[in-house]
C-alpha positions, 0 to 999 in steps of 0.5 A, a space after each residue: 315480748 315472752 322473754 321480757 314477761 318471763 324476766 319480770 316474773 322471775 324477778 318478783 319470785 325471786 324477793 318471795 323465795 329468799 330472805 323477808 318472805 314471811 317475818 314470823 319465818 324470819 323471826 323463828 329462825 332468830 329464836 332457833 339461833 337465840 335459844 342455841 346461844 341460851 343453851 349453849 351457855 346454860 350447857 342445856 343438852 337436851 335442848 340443843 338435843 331438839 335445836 341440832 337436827 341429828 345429821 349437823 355438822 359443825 365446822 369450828 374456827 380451828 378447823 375442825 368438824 364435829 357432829 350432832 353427839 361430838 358438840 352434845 359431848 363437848 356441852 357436857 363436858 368442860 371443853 366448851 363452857 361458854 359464858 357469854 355469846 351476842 349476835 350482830 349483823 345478823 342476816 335471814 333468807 328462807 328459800 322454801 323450808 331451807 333457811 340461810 342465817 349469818 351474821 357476826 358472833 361475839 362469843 366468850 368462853 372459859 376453855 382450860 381455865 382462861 377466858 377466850 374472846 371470839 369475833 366471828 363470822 358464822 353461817 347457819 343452815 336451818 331446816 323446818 322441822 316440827 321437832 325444832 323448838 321454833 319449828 327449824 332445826 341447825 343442820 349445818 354451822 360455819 364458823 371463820 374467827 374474823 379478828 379481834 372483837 371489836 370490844 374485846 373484851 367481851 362485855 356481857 
């Protein structure tokens, strides 16, 4: 009888803790990740500057890991001139102060002078922060090329 009450307790704690405990959690979360794509298009440093919290790490499809100053460099550089970047798929679940997002990126960008179109799949690990623009901070971001967008080109 204990076990069976224990069970039952563990599984309505469990819907509180992940994913839809509070939709205004959910959607600060998904404005964190809306104002990112804005300033990464707009090159806005200073706002990826409060978006990014200072120990990210940014795994890229190619392969390669850059930290918080390594991707403000590249926002202010010409190696990451992206112009176009939409959401889909997108998924939350807010364990505590620790927030899971992912979903599906289109994203294009103009790197050395040629347009490049991305499909990916990409998680973000977001932590409530007072310093985040919406309350959370990136702290981690995984990114796996999927394909071929699905309307590729990419139409803004």
């Amino acid at each position: 009888m204990k076990t069976l009450m224990l069970a039952a307790l563990c599984a309505l704690a469990v819907p509180a803790l992940a994913g839809g405990a509070d939709p205004a959690d959910d959607k600060a979360v998904m404005a964190t990740l809306e104002a990112m794509a804005e300033a990464t298009i707009g090159k806005d440093a200073a706002t990826l500057a409060r978006i990014y919290g200072d120990d990210l790490t940014y795994s890229h499809s190619a392969g390669i890991t850059e930290t918080k100053a390594q991707v403000l460099a590249n926002i202010r550089g010409e190696r990451v001139p992206g112009t176009y970047m939409k959401f889909s798929d997108t998924t939350i679940r807010i364990y505590g102060d620790v927030a899971l997002a992912k979903g599906v990126v289109d994203f294009r960008s103009a790197a050395t002078g040629r347009t490049i179109d991305n499909h990916l799949n990409i998680l973000w690990v977001l932590v409530r922060r007072p310093q985040g623009p919406h309350g959370w901070q990136i702290v981690a971001r995984q990114t796996t090329r999927i394909g071929a967008s699905a309307g590729t080109p990419v139409t803004p």
